[in-house]
C-alpha positions in Angstrom: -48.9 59.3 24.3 -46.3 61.2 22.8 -44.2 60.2 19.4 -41.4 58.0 20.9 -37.6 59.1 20.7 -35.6 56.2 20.6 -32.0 58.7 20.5 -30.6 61.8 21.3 -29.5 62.1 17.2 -32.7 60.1 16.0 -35.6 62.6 14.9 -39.0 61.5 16.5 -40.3 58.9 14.6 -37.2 57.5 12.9 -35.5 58.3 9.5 -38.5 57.5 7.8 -41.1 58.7 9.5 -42.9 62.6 10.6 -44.5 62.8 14.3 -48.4 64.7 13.4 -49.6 66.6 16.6 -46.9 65.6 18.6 -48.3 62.0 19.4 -49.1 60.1 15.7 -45.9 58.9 13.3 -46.7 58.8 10.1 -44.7 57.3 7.7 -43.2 58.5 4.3 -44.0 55.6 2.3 -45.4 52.5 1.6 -41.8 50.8 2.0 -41.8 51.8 5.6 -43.6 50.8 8.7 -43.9 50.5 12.6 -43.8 47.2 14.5 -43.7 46.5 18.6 -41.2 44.2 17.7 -38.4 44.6 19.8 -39.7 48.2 21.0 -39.7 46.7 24.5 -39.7 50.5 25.6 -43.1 50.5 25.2 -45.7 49.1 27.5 -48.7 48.6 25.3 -48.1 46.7 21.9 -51.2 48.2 20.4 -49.2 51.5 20.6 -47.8 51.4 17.3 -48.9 54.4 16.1 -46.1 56.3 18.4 -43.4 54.0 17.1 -40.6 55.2 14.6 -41.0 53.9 10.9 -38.5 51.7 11.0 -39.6 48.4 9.9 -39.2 47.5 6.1 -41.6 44.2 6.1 -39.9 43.4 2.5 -36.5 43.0 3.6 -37.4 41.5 6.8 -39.3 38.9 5.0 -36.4 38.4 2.4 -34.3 37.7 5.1 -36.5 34.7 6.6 -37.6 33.5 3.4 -33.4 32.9 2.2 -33.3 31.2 6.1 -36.1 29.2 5.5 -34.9 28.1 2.4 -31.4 27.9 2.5 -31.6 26.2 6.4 -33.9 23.2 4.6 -31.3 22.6 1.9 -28.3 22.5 4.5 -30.6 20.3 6.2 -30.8 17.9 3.6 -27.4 18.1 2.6 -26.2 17.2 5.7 -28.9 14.3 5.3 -27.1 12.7 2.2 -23.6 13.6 3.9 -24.2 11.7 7.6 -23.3 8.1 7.2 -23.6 6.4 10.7 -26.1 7.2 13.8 -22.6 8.3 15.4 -22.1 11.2 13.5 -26.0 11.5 13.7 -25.7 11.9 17.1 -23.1 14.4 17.3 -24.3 16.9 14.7 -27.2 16.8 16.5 -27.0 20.4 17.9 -26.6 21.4 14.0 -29.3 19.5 12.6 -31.7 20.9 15.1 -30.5 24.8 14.7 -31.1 24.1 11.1 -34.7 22.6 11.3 -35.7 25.5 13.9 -34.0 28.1 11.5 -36.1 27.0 8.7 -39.1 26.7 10.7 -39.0 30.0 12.0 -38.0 31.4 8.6 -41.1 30.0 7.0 -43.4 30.7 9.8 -42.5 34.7 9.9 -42.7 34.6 6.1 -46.4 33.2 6.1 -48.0 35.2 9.0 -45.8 38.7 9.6 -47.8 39.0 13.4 -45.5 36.6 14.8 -43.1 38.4 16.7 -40.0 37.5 19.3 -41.5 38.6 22.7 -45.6 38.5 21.6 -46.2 34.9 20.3 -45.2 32.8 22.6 -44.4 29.7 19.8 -41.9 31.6 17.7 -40.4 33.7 20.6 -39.1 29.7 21.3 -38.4 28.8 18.6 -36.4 32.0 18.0 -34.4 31.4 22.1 -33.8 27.8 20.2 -32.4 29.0 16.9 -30.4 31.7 19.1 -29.2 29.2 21.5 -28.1 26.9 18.6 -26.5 29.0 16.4 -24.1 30.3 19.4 -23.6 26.8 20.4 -22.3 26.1 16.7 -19.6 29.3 17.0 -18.3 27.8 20.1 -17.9 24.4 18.2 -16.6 26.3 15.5 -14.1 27.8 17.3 -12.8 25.1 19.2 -12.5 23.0 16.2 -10.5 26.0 14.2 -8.4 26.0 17.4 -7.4 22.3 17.2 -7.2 21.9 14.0 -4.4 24.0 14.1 -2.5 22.9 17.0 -2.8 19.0 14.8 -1.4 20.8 11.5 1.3 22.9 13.5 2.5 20.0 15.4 5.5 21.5 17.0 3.1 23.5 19.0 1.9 20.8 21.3 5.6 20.2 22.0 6.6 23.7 22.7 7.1 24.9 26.2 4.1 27.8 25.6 2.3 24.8 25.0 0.3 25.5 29.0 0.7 29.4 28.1 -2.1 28.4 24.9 -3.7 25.7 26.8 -4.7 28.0 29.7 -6.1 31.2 27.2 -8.3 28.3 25.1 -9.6 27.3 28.5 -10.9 30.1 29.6 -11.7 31.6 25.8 -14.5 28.1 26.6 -14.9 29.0 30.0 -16.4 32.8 28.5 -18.2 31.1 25.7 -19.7 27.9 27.4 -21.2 30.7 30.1 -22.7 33.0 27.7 -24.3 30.7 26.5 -25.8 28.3 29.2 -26.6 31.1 31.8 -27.4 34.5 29.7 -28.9 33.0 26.4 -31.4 30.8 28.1 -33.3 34.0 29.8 -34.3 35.3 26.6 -37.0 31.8 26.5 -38.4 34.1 29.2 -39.0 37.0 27.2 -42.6 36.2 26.1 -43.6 34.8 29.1 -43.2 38.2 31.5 -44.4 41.7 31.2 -43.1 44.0 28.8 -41.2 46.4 31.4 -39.3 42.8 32.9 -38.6 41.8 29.4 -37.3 45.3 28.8 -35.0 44.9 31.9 -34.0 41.3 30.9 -32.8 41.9 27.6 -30.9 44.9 28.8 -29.5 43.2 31.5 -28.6 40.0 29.2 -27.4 41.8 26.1 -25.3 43.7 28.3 -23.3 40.9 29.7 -23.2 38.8 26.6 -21.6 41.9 25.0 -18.9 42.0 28.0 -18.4 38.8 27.2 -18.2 38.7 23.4 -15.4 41.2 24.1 -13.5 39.1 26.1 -14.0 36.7 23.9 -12.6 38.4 21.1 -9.8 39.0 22.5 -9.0 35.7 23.2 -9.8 35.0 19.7 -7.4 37.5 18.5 -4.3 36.5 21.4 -4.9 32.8 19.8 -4.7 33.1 16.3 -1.5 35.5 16.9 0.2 32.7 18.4 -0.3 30.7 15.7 0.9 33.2 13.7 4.0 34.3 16.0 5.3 30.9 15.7 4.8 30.0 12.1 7.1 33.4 11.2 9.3 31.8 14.1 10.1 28.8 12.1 9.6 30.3 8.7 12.9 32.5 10.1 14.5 29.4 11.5 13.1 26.4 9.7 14.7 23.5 11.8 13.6 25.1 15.1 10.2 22.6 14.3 8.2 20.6 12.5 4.3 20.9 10.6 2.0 18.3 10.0 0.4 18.8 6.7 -2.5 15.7 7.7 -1.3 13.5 5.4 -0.3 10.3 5.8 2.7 9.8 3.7 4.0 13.0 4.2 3.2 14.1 7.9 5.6 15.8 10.0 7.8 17.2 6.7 9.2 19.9 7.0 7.2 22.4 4.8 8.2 24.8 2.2 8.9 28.7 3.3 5.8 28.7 0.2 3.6 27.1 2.4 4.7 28.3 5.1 3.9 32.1 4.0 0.7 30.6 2.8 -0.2 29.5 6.1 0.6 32.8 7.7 -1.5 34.5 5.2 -4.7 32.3 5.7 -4.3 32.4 9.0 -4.3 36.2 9.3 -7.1 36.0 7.0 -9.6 34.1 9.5 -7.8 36.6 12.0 -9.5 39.5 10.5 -12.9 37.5 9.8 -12.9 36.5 13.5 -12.0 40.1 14.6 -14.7 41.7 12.4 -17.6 39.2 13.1 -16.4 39.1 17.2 -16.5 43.1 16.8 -19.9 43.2 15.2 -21.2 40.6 17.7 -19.9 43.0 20.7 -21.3 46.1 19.4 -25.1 45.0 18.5 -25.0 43.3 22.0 -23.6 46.1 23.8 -25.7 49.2 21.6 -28.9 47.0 22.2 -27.7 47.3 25.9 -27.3 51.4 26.0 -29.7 52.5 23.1 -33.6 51.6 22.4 -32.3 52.6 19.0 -30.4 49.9 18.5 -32.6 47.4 20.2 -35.4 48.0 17.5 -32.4 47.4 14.9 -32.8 43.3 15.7 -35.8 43.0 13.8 -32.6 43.2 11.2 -29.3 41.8 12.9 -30.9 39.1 14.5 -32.3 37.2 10.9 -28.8 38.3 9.3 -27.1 36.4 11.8 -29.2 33.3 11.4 -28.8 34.1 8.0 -24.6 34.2 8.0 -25.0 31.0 10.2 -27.3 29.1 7.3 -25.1 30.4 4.7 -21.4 29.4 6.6 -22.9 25.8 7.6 -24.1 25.9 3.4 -20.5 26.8 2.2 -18.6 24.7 4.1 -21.1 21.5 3.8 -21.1 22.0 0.0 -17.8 19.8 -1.2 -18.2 17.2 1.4 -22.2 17.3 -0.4 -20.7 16.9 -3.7 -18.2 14.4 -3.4 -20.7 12.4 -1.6 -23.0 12.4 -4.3 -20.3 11.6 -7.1 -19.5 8.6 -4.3 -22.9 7.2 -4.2 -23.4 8.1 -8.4 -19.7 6.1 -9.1 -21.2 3.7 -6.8 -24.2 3.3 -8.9 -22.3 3.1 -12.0 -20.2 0.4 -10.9 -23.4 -2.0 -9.4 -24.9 -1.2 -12.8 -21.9 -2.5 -14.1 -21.4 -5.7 -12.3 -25.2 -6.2 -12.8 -24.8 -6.2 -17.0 -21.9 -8.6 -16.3 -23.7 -10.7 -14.6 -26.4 -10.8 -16.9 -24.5 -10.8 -19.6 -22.8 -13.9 -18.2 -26.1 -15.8 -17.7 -27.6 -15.0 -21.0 -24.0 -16.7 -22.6 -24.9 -19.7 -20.1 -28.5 -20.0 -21.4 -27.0 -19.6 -24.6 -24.4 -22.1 -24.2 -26.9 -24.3 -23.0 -29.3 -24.2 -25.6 -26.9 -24.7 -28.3 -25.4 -28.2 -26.7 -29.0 -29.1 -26.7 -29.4 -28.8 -30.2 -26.8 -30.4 -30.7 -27.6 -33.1 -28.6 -30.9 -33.2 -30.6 -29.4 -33.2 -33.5 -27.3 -36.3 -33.0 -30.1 -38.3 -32.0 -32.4 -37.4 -34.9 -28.8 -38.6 -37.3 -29.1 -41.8 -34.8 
């Protein structure tokens, strides 16, 4: 067999490699190596010798060893900041995505043969963690989304109220389907041949792509409504009124300060959503068109679980932190209340001991 081409502008071999004979890469360094990996193009895994140098084992494994690592701490975190079976119960989704990312980070760190598609235990694992972590964007999403309909409460009261209503729907309706009828086919990947697999993640990248599109879109018609009508009433400020979630001073009418805040953090997240919705799209969609960029998720897919651990680290942090201070004032004042009460029982004993002496002491006079 031949040295494999992966694209028209990609030499034989890769970047990093040099094809000898015409059928043998060899690589330039140490740094660089081949894996089957993703190289669904190819029929016979024990083929690596055709296979572009392409697969840097040290950053790969940096990358699983942070998930490992960081997924276990958000883990416990999230451990100290769960108060009720409730809450238990509905961060359940989380708490699993979190044990499976750490699992699988640690397993690829201690034995670099498993492989998505090959062994059959961490290709599940890895459909889990996948599964999980797009389930937590969607609940992401839809969180961000009502959050700010509650702070912006003139919203819900506005006539374009069904206008927004409608575009969340089906920004849900795109999501919800990605992710219960294309994600679940990649469980199948290491349980078919390699040229069905190849077909099957074509196929499925190429509609999840479509629809991460679509999706950011929506994303981006959604925020700008926000946006449209926080300028509205920063021009007119009596055409509405904002919640700021407190409860002494909800529904007050906020300052054009915090109102130009707002608009600014909201265009922020606009162009986090955009750039992370673009980057999702393209690495589906390439993956889709190009072997090239199929072999490239032996890297995108541990940086996204990656971004995921470190987002769900981040923003469980201060909830982490005040929780701890909670439980460590709590301490303090037990301990307190305990010295009291000691301190109260030692002056009874006290007490006591004394009117016995001198109780004693009247009947020796006597």
């Amino acid at each position: 067999m031949s040295c494999v081409k992966v694209g028209r502008l990609v030499p034989p071999c890769g970047a990093f490699g040099s094809c000898v004979n015409g059928s043998v890469c060899v690589c330039d360094n140490d740094s660089w190596s081949q894996n089957s990996e993703w190289s669904f193009f190819v029929d016979d895994i024990t083929l690596t010798e055709v296979l572009p140098c392409n697969t840097n084992e040290k950053i790969i494994k940096a990358f699983y060893a942070l998930i490992g690592i960081i997924a276990l701490i958000c883990f416990t975190m999230h451990m100290i900041i769960v108060r009720s079976r409730k809450k238990f119960i509905k961060r359940l989704s989380l708490y699993i995505g979190l044990v499976g990312a750490a699992f699988m980070g640690f397993l690829r760190v201690s034995d670099h043969t498993r492989l998505y598609g090959q062994d059959v235990p961490f290709s599940i694992i890895w459909a889990v963690v996948y599964f999980m972590v797009t389930h937590q964007s969607v609940v992401y999403n839809k969180k961000f989304l009502e959050f700010q309909v509650q702070t912006i409460s003139f919203v819900s009261e506005s006539d374009r109220r069904k206008q927004f209503k409608k575009i969340q729907v089906l920004d849900y309706w795109i999501m919800y389907s990605n992710m219960f009828f294309f994600t679940p086919a990649l469980f199948a990947v290491a349980f078919i041949s390699r040229p069905s697999a190849y077909i099957l993640i074509k196929v499925c990248f190429g509609l999840i792509g479509v629809f991460f599109l679509a999706h950011c879109v929506l994303d981006w018609i959604l925020i700008e409504y926000f946006v449209k009508a926080l300028e509205s009433l920063l021009q007119s400020p009596g055409r509405g009124r904002v919640s700021t979630g407190s409860s002494n001073d909800k529904n007050d009418f906020l300052s054009a300060k915090n109102l130009k805040a707002k608009v600014s953090q909201l265009k922020s997240s606009q162009r986090g959503v955009l750039f992370f919705d673009i980057l999702a799209t393209f690495s589906h969609l390439a993956a889709a068109f190009s072997d090239f960029f199929m072999t490239l998720w032996i890297y995108y897919f541990p940086y996204l679980v990656f971004r995921f651990c470190l987002f769900v680290f981040t923003n469980g942090l201060p909830a982490t932190i005040k929780r701890l201070k909670q439980l460590n004032r709590n301490r303090t004042i037990n301990a307190s209340k305990s010295n009291i009460t000691n301190a109260n029982t030692s002056s009874v004993a006290i007490t006591s001991r004394v009117s016995t002496s001198k109780e004693l002491n009247v009947e020796d006079k006597l």
